[in-house]
DSSP file (Angstrom, degrees, kcal/mol; ACC not computed):
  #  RESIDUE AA STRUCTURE BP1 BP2  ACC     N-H-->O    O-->H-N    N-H-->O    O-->H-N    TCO  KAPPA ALPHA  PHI   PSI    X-CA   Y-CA   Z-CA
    1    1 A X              0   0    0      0, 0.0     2,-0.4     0, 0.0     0, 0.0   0.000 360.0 360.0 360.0 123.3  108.2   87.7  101.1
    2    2 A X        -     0   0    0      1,-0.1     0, 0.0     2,-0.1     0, 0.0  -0.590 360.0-178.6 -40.2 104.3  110.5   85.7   99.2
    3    3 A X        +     0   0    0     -2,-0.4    -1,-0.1     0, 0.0     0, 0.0   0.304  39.5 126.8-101.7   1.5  111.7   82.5  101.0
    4    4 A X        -     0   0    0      1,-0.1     3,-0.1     5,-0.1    -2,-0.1  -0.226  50.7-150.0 -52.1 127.4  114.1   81.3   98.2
    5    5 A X  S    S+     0   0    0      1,-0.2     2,-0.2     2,-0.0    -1,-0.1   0.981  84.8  39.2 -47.8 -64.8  117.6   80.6   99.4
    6    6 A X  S >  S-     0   0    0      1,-0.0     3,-1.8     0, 0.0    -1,-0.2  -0.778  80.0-140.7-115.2 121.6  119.6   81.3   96.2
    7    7 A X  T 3  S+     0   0    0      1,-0.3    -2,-0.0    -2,-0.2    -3,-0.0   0.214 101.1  67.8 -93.1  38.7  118.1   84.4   94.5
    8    8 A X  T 3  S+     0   0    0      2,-0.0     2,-0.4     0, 0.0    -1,-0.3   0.093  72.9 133.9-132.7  38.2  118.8   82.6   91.3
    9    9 A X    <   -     0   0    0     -3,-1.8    -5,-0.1     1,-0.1     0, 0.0  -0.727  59.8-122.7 -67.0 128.9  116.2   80.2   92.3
   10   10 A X        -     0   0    0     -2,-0.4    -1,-0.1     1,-0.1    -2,-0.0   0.021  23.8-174.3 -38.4-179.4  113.5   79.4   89.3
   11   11 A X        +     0   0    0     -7,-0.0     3,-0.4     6,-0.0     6,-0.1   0.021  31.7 141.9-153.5  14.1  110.0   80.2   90.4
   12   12 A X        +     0   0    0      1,-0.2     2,-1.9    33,-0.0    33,-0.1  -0.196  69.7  17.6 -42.7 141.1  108.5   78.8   87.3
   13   13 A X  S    S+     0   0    0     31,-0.3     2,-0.7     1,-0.2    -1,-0.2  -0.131  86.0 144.5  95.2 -64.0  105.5   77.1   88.2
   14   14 A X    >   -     0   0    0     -2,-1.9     3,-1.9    -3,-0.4    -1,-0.2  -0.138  30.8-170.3-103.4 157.6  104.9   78.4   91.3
   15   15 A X  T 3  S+     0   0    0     -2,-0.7    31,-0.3     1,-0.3    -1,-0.2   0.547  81.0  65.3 -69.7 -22.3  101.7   79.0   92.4
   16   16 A X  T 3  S+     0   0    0     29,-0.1    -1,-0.3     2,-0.0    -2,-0.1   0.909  87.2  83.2 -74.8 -41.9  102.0   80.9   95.5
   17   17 A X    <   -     0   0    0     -3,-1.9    29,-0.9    -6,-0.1     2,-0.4  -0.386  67.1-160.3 -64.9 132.9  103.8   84.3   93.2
   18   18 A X  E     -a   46   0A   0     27,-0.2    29,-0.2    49,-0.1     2,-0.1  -0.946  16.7-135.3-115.9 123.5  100.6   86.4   91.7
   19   19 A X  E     -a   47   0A   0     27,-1.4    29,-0.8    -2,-0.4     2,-0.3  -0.463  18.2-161.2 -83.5 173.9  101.4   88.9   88.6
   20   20 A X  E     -a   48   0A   0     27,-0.2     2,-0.3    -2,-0.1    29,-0.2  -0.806  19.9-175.8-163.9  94.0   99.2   92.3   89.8
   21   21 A X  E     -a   49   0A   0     27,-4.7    29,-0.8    -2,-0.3    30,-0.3  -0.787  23.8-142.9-113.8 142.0   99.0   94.1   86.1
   22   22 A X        -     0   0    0     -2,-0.3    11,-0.5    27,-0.2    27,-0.0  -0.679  15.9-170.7 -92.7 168.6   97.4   97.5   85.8
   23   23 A X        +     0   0    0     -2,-0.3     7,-0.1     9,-0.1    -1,-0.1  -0.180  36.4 130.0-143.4  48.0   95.3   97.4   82.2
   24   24 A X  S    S-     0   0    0      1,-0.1     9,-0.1     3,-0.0    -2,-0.0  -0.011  71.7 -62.3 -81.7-146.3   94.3  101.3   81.9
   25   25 A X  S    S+     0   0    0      4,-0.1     2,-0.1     5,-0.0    -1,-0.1   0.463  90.7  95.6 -95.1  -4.4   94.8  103.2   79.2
   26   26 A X  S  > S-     0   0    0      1,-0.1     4,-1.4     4,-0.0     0, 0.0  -0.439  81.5-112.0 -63.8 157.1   98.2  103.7   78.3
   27   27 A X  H >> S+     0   0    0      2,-0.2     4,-1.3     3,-0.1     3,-1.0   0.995 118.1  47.8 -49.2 -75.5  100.0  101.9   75.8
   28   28 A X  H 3> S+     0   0    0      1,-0.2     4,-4.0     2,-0.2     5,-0.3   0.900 107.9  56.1 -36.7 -54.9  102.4  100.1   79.1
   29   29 A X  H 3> S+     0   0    0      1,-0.3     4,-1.7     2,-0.2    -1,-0.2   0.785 106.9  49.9 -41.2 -43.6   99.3   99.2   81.1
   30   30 A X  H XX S+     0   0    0     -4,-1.4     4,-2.3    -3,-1.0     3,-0.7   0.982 106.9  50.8 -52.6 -70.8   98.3   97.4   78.0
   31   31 A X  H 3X S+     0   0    0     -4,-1.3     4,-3.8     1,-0.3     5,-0.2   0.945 115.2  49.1 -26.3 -61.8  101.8   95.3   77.6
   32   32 A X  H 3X S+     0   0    0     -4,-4.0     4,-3.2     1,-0.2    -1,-0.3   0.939 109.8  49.2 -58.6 -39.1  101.3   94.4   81.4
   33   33 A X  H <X S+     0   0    0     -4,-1.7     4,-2.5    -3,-0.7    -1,-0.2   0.935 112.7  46.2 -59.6 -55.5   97.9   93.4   80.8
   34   34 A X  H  X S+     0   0    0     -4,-2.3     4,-1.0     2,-0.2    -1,-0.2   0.795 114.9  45.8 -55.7 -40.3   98.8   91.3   78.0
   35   35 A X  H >X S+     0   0    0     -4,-3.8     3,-1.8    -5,-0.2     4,-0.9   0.988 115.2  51.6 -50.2 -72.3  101.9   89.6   79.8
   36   36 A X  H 3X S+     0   0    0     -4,-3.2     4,-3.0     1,-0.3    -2,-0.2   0.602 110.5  41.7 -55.4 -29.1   99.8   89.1   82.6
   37   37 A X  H 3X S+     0   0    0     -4,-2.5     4,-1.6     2,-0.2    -1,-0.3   0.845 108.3  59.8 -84.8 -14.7   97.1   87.5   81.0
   38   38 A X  H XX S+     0   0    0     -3,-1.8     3,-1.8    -4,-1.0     4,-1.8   0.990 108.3  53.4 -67.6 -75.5   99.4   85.1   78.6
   39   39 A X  H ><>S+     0   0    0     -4,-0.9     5,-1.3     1,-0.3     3,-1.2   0.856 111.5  40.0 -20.0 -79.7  100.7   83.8   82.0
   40   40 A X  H ><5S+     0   0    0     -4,-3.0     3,-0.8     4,-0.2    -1,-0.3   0.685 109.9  62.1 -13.7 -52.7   97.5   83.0   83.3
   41   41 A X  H <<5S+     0   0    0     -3,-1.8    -1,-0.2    -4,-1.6    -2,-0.2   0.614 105.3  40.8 -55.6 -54.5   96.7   81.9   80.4
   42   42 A X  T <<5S-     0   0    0     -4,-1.8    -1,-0.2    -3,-1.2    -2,-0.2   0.121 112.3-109.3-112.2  16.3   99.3   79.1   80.2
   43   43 A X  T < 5S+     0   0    0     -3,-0.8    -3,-0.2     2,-0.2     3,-0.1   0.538  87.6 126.7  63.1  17.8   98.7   78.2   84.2
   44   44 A X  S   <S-     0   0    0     -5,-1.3   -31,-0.3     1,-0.2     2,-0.3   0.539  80.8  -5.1 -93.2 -40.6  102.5   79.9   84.5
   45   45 A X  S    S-     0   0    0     -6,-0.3    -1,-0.2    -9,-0.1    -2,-0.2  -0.933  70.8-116.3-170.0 147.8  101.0   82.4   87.4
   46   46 A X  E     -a   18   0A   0    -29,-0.9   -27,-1.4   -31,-0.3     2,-0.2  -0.397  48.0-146.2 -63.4 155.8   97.5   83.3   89.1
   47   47 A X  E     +a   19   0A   0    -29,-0.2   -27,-0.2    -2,-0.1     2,-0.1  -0.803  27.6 161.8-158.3 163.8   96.7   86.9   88.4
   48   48 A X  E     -a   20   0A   0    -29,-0.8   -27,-4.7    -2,-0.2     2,-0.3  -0.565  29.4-103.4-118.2 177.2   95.1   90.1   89.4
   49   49 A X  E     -a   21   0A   0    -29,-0.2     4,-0.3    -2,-0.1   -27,-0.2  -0.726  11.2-142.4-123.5-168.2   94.7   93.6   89.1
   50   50 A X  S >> S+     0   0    0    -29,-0.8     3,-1.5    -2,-0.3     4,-1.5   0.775 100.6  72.2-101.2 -18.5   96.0   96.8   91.1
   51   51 A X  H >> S+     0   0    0    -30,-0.3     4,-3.5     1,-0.2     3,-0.8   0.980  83.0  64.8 -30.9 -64.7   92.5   98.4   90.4
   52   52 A X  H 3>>S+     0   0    0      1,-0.2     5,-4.4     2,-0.2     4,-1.5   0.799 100.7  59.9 -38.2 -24.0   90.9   96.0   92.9
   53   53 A X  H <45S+     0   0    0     -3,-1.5    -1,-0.2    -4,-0.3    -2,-0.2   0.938 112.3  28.2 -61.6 -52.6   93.2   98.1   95.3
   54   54 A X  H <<5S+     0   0    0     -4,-1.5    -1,-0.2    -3,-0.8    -2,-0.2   0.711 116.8  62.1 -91.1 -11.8   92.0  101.8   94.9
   55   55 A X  H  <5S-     0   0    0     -4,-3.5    -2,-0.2     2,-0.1    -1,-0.2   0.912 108.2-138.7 -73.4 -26.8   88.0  100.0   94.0
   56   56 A X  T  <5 -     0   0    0     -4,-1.5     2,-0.8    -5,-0.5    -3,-0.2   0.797  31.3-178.0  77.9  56.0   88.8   98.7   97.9
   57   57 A X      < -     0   0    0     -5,-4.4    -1,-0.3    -6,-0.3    -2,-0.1  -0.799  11.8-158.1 -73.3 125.5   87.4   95.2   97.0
   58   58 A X  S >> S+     0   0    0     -2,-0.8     4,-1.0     1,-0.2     3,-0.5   0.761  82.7  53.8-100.0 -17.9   87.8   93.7  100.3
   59   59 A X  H 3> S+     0   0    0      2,-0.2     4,-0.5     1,-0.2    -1,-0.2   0.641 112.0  39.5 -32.0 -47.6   87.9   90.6   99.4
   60   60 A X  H 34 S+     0   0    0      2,-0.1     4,-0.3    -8,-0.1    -2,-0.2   0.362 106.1  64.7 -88.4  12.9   90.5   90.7   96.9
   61   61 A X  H <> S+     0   0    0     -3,-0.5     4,-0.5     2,-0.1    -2,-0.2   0.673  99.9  48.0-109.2 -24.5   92.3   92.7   98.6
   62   62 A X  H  X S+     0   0    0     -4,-1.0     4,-1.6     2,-0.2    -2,-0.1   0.661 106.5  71.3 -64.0 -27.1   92.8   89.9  101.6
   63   63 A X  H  X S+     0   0    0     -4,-0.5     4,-0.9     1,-0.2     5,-0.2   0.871 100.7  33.1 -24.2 -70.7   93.6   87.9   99.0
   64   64 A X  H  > S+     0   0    0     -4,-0.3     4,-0.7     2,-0.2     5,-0.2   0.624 104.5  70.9-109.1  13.0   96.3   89.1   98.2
   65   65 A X  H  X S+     0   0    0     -4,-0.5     4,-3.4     3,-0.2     5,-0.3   0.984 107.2  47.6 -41.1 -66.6   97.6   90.2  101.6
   66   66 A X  H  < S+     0   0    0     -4,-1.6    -2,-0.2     1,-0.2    -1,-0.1   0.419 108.4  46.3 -65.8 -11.2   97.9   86.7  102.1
   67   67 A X  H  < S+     0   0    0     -4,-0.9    -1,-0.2     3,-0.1    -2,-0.2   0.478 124.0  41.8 -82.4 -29.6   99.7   85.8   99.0
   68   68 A X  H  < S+     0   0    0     -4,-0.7    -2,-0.2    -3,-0.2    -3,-0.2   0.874 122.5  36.2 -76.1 -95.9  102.0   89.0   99.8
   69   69 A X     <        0   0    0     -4,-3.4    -3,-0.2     1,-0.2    -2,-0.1   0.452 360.0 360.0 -32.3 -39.7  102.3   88.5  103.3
   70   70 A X              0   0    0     -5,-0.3    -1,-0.2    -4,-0.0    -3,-0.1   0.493 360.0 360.0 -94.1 360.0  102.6   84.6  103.9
């Protein structure tokens, strides 16, 4: 949930926002993967992927409940 006042707030920087990139085998999935990891990459965002979802890692998947959720 978004807590920003003004939705033309920046959010550069912060850490609480998580990228969630799928990295199959299409040509998009790739692009996201590649954003996602560049971010990462450059401490810009945490990220994961939407696999962890349907593998039912439960551990990453509380994860990011709470990054979702809080």
């Amino acid at each position: 949930m978004n807590t920003n006042k003004s939705p033309n707030t920046c959010l550069c920087g912060v850490s609480e926002y998580m990228v969630l990139a799928c990295s199959g085998t299409c040509d998009l999935s790739k692009v996201t993967d590649r954003v996602a990891s560049k971010l990462r990459d450059n401490k810009v965002r945490k990220m994961n992927y939407l696999a962890v979802v349907g593998a039912g890692i439960e551990k990453s998947i509380e994860n990011l409940k709470l990054r979702i959720f809080s």
